[in-house]
PDB file with SEQRES, HELIX, SHEET and CRYST1 records, atoms N, CA, C and O in Angstrom:
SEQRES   1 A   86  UNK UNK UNK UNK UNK UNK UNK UNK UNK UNK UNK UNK UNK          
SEQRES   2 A   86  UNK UNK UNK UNK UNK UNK UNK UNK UNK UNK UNK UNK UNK          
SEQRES   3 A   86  UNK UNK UNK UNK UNK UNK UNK UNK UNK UNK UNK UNK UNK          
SEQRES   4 A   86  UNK UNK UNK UNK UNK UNK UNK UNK UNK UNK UNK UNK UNK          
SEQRES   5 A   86  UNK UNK UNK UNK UNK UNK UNK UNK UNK UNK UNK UNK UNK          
SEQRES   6 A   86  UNK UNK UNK UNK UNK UNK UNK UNK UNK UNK UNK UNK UNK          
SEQRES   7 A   86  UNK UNK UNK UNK UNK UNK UNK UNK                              
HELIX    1 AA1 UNK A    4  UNK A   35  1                                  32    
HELIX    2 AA2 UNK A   47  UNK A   62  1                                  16    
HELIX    3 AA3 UNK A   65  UNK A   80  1                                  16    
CRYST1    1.000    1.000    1.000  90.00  90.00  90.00 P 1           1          
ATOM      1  N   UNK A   1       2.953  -1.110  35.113  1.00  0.00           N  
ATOM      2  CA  UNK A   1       2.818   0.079  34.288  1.00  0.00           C  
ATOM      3  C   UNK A   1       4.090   0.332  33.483  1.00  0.00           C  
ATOM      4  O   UNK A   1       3.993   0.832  32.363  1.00  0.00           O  
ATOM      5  N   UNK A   2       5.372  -0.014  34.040  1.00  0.00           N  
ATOM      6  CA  UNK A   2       6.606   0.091  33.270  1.00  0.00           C  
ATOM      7  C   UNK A   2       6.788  -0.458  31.887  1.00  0.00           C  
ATOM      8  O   UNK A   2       7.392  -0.032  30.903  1.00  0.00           O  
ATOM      9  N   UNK A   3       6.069  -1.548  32.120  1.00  0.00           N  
ATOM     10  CA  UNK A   3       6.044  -3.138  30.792  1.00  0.00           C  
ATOM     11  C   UNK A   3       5.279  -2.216  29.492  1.00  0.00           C  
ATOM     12  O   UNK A   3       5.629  -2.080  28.320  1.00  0.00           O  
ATOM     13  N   UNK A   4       4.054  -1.643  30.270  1.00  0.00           N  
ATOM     14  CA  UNK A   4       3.207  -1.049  29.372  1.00  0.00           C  
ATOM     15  C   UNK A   4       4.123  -0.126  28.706  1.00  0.00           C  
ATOM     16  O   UNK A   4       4.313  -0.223  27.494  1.00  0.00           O  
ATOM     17  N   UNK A   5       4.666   0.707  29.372  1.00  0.00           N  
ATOM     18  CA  UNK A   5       4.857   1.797  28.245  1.00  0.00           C  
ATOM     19  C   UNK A   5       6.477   1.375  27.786  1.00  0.00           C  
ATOM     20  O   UNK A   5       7.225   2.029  27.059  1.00  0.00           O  
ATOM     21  N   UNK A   6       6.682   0.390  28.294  1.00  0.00           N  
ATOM     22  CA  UNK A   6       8.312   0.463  27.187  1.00  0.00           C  
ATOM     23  C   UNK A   6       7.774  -0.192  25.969  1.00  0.00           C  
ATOM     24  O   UNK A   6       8.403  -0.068  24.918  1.00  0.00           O  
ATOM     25  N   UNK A   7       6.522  -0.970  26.009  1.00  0.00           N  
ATOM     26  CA  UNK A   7       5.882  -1.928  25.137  1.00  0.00           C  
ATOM     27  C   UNK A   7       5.672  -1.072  24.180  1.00  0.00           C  
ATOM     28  O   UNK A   7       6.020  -1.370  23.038  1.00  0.00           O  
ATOM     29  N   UNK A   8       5.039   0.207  24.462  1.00  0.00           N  
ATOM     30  CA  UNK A   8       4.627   0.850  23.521  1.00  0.00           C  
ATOM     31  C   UNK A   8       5.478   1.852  22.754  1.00  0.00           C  
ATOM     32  O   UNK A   8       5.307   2.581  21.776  1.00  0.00           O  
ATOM     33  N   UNK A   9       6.780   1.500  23.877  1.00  0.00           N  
ATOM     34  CA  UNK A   9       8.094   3.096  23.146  1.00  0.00           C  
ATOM     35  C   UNK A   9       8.325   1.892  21.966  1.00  0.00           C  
ATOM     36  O   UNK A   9       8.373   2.254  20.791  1.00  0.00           O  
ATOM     37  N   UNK A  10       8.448   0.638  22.263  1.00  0.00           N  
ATOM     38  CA  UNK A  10       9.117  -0.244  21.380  1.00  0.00           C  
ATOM     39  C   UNK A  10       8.222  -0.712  19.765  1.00  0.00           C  
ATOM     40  O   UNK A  10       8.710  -0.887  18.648  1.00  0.00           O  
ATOM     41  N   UNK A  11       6.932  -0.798  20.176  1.00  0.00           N  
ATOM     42  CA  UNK A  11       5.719  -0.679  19.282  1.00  0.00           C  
ATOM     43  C   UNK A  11       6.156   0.396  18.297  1.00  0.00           C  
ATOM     44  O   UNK A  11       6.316   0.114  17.109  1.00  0.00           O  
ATOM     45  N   UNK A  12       6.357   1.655  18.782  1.00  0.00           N  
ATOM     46  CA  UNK A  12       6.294   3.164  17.925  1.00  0.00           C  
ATOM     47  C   UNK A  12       7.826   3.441  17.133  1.00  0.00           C  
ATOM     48  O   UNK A  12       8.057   4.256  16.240  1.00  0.00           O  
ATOM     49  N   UNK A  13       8.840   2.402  17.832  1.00  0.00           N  
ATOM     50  CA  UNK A  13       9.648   2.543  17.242  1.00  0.00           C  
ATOM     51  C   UNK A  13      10.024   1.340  15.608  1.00  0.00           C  
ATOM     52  O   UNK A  13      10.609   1.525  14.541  1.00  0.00           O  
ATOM     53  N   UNK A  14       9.521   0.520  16.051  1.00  0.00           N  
ATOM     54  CA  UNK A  14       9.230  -0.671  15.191  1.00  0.00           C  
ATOM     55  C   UNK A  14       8.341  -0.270  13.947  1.00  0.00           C  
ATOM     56  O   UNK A  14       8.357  -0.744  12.811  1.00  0.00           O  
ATOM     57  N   UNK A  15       7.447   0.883  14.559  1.00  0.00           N  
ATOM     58  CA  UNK A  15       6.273   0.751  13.256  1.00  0.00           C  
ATOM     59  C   UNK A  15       7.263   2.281  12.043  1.00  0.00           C  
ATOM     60  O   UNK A  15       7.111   2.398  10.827  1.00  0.00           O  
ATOM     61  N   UNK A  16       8.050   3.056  12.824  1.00  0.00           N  
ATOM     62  CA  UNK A  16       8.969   4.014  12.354  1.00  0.00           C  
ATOM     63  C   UNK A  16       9.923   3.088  11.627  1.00  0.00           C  
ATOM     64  O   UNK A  16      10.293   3.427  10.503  1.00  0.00           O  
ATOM     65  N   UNK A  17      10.273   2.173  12.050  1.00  0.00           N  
ATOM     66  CA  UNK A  17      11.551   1.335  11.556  1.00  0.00           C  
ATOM     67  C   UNK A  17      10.870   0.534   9.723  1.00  0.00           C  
ATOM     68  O   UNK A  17      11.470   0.399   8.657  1.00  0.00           O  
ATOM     69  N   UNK A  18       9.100   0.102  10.215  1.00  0.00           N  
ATOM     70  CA  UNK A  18       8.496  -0.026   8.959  1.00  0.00           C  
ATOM     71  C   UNK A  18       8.315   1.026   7.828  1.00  0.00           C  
ATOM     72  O   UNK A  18       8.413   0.773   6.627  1.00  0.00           O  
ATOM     73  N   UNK A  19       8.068   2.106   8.311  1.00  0.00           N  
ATOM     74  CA  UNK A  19       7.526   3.024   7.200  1.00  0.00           C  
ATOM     75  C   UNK A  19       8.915   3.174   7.046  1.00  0.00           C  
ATOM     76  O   UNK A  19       9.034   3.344   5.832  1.00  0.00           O  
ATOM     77  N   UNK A  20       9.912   3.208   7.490  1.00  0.00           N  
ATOM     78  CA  UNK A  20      11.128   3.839   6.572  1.00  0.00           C  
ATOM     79  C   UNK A  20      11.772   2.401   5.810  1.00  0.00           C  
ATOM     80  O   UNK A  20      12.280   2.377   4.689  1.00  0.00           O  
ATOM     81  N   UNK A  21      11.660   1.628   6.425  1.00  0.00           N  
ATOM     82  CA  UNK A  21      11.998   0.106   4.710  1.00  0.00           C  
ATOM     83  C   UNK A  21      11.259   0.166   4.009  1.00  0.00           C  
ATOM     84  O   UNK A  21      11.544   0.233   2.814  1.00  0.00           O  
ATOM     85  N   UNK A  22      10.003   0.168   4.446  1.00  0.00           N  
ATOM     86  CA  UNK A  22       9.099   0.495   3.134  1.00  0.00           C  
ATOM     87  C   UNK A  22       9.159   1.530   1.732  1.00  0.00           C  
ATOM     88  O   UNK A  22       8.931   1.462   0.525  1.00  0.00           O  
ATOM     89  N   UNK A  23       9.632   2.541   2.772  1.00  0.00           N  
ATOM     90  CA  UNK A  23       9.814   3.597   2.050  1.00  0.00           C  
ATOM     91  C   UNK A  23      11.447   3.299   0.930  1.00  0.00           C  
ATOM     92  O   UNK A  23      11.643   3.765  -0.193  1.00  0.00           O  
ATOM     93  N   UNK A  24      11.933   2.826   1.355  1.00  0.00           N  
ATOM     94  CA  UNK A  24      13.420   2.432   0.373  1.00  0.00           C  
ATOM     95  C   UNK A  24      13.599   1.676  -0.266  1.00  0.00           C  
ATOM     96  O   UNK A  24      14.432   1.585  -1.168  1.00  0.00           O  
ATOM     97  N   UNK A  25      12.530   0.699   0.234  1.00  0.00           N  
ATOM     98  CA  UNK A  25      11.920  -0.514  -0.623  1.00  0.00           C  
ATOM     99  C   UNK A  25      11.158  -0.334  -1.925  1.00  0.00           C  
ATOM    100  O   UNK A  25      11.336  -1.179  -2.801  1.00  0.00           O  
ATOM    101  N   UNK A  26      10.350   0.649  -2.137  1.00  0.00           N  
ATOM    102  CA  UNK A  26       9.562   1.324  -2.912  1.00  0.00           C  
ATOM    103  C   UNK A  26      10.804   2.610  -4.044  1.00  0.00           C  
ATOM    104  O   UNK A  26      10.529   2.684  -5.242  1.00  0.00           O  
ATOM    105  N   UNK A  27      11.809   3.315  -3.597  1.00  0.00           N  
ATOM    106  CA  UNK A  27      12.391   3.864  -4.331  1.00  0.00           C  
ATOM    107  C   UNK A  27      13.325   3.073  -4.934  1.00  0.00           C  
ATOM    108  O   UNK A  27      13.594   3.394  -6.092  1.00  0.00           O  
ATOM    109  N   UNK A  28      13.864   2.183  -4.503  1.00  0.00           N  
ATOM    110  CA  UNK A  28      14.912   0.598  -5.178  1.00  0.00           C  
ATOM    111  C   UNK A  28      13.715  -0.250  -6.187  1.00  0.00           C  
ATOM    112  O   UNK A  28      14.084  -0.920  -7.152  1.00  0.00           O  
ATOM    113  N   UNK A  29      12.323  -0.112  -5.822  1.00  0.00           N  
ATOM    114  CA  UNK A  29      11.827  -0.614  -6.750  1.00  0.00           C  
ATOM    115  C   UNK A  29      11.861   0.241  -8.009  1.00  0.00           C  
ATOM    116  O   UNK A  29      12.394  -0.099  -9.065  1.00  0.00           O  
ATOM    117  N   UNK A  30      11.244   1.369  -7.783  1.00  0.00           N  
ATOM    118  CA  UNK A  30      10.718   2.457  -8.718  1.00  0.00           C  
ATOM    119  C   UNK A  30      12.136   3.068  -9.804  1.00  0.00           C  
ATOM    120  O   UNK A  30      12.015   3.720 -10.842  1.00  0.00           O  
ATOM    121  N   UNK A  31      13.306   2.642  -9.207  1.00  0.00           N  
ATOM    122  CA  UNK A  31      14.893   2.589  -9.620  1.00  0.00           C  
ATOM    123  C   UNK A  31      14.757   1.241 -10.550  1.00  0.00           C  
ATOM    124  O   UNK A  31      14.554   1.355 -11.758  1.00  0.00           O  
ATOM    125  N   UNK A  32      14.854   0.228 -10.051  1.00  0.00           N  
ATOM    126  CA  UNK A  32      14.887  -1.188 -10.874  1.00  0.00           C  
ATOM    127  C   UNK A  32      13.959  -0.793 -12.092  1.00  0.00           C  
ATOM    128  O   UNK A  32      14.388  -0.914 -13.239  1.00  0.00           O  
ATOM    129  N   UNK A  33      12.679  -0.316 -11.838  1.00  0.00           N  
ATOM    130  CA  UNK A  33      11.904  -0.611 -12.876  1.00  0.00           C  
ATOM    131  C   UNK A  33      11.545   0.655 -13.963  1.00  0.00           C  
ATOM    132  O   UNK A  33      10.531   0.818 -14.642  1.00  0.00           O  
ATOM    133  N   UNK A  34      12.711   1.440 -13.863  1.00  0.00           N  
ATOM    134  CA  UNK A  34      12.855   2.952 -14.654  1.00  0.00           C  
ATOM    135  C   UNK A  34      14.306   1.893 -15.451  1.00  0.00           C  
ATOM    136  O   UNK A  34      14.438   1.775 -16.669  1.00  0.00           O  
ATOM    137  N   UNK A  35      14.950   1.443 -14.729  1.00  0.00           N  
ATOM    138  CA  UNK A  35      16.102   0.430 -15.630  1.00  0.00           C  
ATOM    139  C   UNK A  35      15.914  -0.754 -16.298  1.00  0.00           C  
ATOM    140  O   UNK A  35      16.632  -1.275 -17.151  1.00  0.00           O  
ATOM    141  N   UNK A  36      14.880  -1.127 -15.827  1.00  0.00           N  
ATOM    142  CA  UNK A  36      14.376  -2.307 -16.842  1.00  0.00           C  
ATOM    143  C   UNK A  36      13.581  -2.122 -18.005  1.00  0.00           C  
ATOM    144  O   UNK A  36      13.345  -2.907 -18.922  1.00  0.00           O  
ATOM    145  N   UNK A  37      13.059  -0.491 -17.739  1.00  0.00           N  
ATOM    146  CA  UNK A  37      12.260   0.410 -18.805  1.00  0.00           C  
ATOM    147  C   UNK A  37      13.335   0.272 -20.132  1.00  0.00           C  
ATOM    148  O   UNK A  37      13.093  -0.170 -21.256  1.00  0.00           O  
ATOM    149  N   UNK A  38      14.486   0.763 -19.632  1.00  0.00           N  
ATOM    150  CA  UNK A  38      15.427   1.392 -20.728  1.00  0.00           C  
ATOM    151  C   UNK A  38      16.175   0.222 -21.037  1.00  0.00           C  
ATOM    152  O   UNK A  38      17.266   0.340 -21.596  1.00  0.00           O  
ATOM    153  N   UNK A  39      15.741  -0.829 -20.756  1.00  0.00           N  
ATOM    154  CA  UNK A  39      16.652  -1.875 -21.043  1.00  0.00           C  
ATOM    155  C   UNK A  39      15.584  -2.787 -21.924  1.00  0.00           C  
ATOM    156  O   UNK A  39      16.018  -3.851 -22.364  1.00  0.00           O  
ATOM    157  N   UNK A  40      14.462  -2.490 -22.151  1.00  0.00           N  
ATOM    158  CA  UNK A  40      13.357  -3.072 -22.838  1.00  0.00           C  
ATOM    159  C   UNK A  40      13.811  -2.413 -24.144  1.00  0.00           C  
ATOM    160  O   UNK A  40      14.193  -3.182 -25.027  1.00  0.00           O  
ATOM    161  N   UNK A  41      13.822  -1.003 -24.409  1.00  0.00           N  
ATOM    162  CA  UNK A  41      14.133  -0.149 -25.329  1.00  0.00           C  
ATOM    163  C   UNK A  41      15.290  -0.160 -25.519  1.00  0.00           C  
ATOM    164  O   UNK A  41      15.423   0.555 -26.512  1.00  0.00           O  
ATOM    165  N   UNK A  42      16.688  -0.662 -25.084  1.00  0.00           N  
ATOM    166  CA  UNK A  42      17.685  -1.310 -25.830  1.00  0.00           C  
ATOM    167  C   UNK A  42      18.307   0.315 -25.118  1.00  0.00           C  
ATOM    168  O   UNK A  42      19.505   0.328 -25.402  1.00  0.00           O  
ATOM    169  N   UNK A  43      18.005   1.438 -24.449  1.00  0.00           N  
ATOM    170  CA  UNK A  43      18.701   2.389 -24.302  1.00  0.00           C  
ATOM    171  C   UNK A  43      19.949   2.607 -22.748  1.00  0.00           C  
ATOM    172  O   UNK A  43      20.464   3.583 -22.203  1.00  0.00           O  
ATOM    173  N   UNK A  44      19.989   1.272 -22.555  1.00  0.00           N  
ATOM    174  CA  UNK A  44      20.607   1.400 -21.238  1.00  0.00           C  
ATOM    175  C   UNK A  44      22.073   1.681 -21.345  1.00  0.00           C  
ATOM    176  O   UNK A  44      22.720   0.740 -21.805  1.00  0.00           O  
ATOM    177  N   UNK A  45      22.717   2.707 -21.042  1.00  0.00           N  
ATOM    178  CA  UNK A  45      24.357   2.617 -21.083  1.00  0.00           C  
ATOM    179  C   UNK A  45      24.986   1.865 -20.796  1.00  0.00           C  
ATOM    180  O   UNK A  45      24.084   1.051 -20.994  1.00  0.00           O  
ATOM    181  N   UNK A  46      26.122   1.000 -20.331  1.00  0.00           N  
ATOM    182  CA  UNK A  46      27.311   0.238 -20.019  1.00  0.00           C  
ATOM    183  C   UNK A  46      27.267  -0.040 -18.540  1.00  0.00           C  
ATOM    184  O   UNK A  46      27.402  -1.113 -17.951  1.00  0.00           O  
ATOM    185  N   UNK A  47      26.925   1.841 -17.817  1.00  0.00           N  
ATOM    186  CA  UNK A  47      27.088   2.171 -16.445  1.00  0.00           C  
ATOM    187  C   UNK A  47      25.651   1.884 -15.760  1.00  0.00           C  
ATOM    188  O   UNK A  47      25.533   1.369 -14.648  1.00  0.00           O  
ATOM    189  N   UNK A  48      24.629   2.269 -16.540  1.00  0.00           N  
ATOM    190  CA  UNK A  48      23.534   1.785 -15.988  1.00  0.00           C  
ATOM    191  C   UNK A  48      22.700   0.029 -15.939  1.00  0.00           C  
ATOM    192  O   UNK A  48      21.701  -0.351 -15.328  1.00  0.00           O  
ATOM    193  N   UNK A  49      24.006  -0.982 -17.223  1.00  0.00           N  
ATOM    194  CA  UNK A  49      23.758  -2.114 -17.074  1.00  0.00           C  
ATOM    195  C   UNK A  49      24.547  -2.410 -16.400  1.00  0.00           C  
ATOM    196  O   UNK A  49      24.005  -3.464 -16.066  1.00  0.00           O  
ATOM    197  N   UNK A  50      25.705  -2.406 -15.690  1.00  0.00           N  
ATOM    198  CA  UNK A  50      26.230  -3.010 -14.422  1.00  0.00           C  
ATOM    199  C   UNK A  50      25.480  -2.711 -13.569  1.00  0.00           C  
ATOM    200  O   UNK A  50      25.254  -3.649 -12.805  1.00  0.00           O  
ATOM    201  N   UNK A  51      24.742  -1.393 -13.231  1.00  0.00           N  
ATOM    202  CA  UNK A  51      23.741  -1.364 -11.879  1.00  0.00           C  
ATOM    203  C   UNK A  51      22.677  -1.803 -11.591  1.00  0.00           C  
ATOM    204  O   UNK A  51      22.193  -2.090 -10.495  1.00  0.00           O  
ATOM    205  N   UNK A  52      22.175  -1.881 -12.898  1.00  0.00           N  
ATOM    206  CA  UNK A  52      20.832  -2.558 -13.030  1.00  0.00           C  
ATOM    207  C   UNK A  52      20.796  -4.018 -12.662  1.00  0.00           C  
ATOM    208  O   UNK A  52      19.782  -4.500 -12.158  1.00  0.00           O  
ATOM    209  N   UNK A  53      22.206  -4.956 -12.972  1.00  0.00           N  
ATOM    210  CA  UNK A  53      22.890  -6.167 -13.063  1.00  0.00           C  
ATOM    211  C   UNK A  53      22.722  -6.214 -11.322  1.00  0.00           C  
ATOM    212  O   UNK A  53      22.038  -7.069 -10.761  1.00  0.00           O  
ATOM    213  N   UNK A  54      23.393  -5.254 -10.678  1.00  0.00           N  
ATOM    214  CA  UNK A  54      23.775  -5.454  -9.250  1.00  0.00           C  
ATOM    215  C   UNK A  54      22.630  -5.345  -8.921  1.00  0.00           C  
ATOM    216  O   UNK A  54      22.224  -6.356  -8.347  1.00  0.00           O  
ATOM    217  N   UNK A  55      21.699  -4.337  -9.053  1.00  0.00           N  
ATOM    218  CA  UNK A  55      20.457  -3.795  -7.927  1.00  0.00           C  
ATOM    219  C   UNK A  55      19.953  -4.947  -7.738  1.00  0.00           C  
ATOM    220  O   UNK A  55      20.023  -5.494  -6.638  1.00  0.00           O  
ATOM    221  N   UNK A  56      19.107  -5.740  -9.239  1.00  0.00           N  
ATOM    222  CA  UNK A  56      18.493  -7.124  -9.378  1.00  0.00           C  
ATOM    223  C   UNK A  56      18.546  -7.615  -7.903  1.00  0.00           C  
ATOM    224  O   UNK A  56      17.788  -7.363  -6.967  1.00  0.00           O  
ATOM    225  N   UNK A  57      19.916  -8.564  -7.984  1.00  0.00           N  
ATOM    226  CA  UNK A  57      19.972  -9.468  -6.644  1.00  0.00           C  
ATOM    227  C   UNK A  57      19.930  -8.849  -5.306  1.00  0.00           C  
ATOM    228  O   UNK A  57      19.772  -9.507  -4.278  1.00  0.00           O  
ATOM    229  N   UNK A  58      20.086  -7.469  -5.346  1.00  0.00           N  
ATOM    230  CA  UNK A  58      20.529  -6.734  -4.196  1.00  0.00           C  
ATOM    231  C   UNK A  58      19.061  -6.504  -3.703  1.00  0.00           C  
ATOM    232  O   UNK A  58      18.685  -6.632  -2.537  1.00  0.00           O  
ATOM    233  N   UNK A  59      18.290  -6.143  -4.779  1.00  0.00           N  
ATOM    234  CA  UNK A  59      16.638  -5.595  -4.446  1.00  0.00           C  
ATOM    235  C   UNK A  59      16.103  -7.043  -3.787  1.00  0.00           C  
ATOM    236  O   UNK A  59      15.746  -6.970  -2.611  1.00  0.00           O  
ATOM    237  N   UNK A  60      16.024  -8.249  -4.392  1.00  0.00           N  
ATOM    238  CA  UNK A  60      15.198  -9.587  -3.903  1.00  0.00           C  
ATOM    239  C   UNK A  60      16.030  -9.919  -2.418  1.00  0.00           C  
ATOM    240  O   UNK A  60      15.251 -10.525  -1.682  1.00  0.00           O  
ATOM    241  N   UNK A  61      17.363  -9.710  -1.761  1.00  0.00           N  
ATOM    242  CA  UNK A  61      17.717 -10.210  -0.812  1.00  0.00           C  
ATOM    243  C   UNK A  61      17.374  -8.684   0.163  1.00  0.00           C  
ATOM    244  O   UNK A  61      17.619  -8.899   1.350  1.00  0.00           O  
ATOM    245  N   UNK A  62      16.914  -7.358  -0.077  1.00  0.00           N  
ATOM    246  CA  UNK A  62      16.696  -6.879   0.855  1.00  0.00           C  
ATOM    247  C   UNK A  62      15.144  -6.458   1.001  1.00  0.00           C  
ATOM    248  O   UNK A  62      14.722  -5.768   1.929  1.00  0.00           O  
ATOM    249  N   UNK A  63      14.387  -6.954  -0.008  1.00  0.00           N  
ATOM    250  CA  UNK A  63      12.957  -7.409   0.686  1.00  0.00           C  
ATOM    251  C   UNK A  63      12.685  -8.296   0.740  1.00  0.00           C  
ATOM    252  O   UNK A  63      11.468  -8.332   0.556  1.00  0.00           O  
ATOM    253  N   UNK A  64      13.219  -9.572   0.961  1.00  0.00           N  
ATOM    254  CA  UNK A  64      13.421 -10.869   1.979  1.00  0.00           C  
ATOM    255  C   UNK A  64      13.483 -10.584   3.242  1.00  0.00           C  
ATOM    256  O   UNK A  64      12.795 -10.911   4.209  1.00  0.00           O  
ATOM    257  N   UNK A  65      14.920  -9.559   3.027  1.00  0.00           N  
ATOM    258  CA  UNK A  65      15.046  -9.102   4.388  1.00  0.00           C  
ATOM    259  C   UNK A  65      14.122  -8.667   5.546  1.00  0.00           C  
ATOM    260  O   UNK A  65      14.143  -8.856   6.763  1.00  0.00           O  
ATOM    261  N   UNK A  66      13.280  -7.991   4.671  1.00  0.00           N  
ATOM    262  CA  UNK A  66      12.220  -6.603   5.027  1.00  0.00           C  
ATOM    263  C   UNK A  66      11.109  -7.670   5.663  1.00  0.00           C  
ATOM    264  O   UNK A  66      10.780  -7.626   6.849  1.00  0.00           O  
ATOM    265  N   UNK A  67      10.564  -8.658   4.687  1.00  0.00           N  
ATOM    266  CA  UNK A  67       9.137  -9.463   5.045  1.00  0.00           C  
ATOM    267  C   UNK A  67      10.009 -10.151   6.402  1.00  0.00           C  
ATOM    268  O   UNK A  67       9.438 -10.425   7.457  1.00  0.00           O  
ATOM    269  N   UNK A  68      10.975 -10.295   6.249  1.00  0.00           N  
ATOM    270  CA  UNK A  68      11.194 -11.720   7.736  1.00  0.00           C  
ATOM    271  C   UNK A  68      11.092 -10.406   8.877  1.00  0.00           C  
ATOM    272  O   UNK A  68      10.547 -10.477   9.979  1.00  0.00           O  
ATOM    273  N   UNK A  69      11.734  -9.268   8.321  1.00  0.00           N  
ATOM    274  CA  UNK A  69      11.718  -7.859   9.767  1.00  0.00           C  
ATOM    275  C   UNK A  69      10.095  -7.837  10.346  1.00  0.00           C  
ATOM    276  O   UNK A  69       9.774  -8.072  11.512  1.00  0.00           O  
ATOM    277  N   UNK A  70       9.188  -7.503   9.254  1.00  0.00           N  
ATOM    278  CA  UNK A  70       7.892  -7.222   9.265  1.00  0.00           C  
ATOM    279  C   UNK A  70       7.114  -8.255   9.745  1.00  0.00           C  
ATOM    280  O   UNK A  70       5.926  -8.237  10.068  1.00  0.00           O  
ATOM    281  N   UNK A  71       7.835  -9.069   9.756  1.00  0.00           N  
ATOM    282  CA  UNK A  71       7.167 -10.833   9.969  1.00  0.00           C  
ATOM    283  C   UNK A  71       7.150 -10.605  11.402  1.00  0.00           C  
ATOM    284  O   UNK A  71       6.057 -10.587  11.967  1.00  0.00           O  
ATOM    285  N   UNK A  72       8.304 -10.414  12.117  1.00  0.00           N  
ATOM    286  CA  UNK A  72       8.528 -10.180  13.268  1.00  0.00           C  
ATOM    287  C   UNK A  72       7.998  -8.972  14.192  1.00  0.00           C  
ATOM    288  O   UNK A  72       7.869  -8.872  15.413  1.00  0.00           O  
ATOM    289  N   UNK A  73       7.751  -8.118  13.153  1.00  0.00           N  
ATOM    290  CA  UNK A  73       7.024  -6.974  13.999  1.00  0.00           C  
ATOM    291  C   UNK A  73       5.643  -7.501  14.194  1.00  0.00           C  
ATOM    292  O   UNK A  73       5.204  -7.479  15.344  1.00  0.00           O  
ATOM    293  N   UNK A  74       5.178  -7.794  13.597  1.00  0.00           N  
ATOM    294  CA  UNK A  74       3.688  -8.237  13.754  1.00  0.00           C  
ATOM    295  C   UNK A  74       3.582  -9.488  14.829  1.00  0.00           C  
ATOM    296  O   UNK A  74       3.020  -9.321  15.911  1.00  0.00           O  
ATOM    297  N   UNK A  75       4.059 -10.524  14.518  1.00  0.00           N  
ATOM    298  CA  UNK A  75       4.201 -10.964  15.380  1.00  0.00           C  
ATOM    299  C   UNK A  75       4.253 -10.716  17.038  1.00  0.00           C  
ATOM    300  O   UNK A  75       3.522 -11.146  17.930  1.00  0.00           O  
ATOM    301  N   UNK A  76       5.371  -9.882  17.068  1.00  0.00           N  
ATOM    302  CA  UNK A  76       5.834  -9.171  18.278  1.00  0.00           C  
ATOM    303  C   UNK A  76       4.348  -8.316  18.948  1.00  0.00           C  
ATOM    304  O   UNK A  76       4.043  -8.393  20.138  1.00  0.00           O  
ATOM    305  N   UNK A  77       3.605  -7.577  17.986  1.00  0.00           N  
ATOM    306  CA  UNK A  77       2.470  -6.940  18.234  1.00  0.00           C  
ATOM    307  C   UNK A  77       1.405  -7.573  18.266  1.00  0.00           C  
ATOM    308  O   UNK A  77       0.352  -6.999  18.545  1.00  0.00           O  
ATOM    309  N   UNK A  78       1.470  -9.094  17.943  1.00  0.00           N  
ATOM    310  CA  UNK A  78       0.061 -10.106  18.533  1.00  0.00           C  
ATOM    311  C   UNK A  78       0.792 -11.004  19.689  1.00  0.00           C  
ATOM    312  O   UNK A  78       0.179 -11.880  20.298  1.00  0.00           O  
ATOM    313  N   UNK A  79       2.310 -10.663  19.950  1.00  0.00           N  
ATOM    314  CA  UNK A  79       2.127 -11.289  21.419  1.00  0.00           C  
ATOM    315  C   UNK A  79       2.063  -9.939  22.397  1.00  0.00           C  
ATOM    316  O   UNK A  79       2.143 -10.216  23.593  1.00  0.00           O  
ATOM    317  N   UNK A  80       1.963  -8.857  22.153  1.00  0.00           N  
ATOM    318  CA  UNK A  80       1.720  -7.935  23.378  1.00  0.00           C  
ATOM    319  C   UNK A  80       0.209  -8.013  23.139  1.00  0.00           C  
ATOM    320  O   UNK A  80      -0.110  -8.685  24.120  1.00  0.00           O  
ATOM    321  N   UNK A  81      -0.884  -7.777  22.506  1.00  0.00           N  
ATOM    322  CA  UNK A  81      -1.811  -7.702  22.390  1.00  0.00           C  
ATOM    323  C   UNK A  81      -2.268  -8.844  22.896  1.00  0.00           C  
ATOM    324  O   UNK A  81      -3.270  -8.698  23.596  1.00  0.00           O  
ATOM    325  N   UNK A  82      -1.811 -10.107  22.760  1.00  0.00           N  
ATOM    326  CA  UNK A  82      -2.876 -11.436  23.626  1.00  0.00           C  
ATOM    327  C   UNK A  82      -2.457 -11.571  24.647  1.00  0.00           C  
ATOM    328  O   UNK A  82      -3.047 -12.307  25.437  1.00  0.00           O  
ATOM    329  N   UNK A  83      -1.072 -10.794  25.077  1.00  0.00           N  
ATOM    330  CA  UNK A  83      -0.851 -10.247  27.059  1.00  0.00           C  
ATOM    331  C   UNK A  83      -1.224  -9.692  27.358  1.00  0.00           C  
ATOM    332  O   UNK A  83      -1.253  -9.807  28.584  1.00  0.00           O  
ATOM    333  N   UNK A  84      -1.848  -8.638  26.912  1.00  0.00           N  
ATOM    334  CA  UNK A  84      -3.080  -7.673  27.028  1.00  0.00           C  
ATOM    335  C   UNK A  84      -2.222  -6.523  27.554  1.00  0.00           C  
ATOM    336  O   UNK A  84      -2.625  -5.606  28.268  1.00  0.00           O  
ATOM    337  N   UNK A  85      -0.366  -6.795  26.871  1.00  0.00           N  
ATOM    338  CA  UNK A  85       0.377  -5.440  27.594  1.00  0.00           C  
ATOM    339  C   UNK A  85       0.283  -3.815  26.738  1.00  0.00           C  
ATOM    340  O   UNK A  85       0.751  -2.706  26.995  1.00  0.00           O  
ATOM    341  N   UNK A  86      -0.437  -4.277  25.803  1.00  0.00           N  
ATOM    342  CA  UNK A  86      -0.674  -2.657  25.175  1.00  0.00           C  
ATOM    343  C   UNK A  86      -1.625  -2.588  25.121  1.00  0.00           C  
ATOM    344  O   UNK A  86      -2.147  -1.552  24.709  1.00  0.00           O  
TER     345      UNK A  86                                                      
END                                                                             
């Protein structure tokens, strides 16, 4: 009975740990692509093309990050499920 429920403190904390990358993942997008707006239209400042410059690589290596995390959560939740510990 112990296995069970740390399985599941760890489940609830994992799926909290998803909705909040997701969630930052989605405002770094919605950021990138309000700067690539103004950079289509030639209106981007100096300060907003160095950031836009940085976010780029910064955005693709931290939802890399995110799918290998998520990769692993799921995972993790089809080996408790075919142990039949949750």
């Amino acid at each position: 009975m112990m296995l069970y429920d740390g399985c599941k403190c760890v489940c609830e904390l994992l799926m909290w740990l998803v909705e909040v990358e997701t969630r930052a993942a989605m405002l770094l997008t919605f950021e990138l692509g309000r700067l690539l707006g103004l950079e289509d239209c030639s209106k981007l400042s100096s300060v907003e093309q160095d950031i836009f410059r940085l976010l780029t690589p910064l955005a693709k290596l931290y939802t890399a990050k995110q799918v290998a995390f998520v990769w692993q959560f799921f995972v993790y939740v089809c080996v408790c499920d075919t142990a039949h510990i949750v």
